[in-house]
C-alpha positions in Angstrom: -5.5 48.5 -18.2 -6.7 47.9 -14.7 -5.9 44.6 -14.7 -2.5 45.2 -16.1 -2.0 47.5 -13.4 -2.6 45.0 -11.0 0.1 42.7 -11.2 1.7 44.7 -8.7 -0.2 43.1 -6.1 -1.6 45.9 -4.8 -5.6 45.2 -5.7 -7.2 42.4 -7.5 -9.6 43.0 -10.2 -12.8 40.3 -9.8 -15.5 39.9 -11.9 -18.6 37.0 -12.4 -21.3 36.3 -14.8 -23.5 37.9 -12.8 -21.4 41.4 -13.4 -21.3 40.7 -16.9 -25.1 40.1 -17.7 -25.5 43.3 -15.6 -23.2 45.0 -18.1 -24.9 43.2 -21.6 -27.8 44.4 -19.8 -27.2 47.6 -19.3 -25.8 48.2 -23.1 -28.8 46.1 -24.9 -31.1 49.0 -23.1 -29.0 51.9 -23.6 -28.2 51.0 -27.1 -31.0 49.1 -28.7 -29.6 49.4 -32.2 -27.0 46.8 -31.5 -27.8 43.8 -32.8 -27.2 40.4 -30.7 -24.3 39.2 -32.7 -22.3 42.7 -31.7 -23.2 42.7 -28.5 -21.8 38.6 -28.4 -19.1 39.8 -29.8 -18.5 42.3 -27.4 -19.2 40.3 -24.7 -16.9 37.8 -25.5 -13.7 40.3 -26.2 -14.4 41.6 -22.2 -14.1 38.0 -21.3 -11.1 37.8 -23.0 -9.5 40.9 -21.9 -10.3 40.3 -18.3 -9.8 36.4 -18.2 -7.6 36.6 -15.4 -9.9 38.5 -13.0 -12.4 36.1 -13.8 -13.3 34.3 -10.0 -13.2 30.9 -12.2 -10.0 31.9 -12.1 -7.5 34.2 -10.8 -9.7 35.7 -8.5 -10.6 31.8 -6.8 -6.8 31.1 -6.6 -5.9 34.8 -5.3 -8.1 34.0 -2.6 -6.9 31.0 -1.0 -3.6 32.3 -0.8 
C-alpha cells in the first residue's frame, strides 16, 4: 500500500537485503514455529510486492534523477 501511494512522487519507498534479513530475522526469532519453507515463502512474496522500491531498482534509478 505504501508503495502504491507513492507514485505520487511525494516519498520513495527503499528497501535492501540487508532490511530484509533484518526482517526474516526478526520473524524466525519471534515466531520459531515457522518452518523455513514458510518463512521463504514469505520472504519471497515481500520481494515481490515491493520490487519497485527495491535499490536494485527503482530506488537506484530514482536517485540519479
Amino acid at each position: 500500500m505504501i508503495q502504491q501511494e507513492s507514485k505520487a512522487g511525494i516519498y520513495m519507498l527503499c528497501w535492501t537485503e540487508d532490511i530484509m534479513a533484518e526482517v526474516i530475522y526478526n520473524l524466525r526469532r519471534d515466531r520459531p514455529d515457522l518452518d523455513g519453507g514458510k518463512i521463504t515463502r514469505l520472504r519471497d512474496r515481500i520481494a515481490e510486492s515491493l520490487k519497485l522500491g527495491s535499490i536494485r531498482t527503482a530506488c537506484r534509478r530514482g536517485a540519479q534523477r
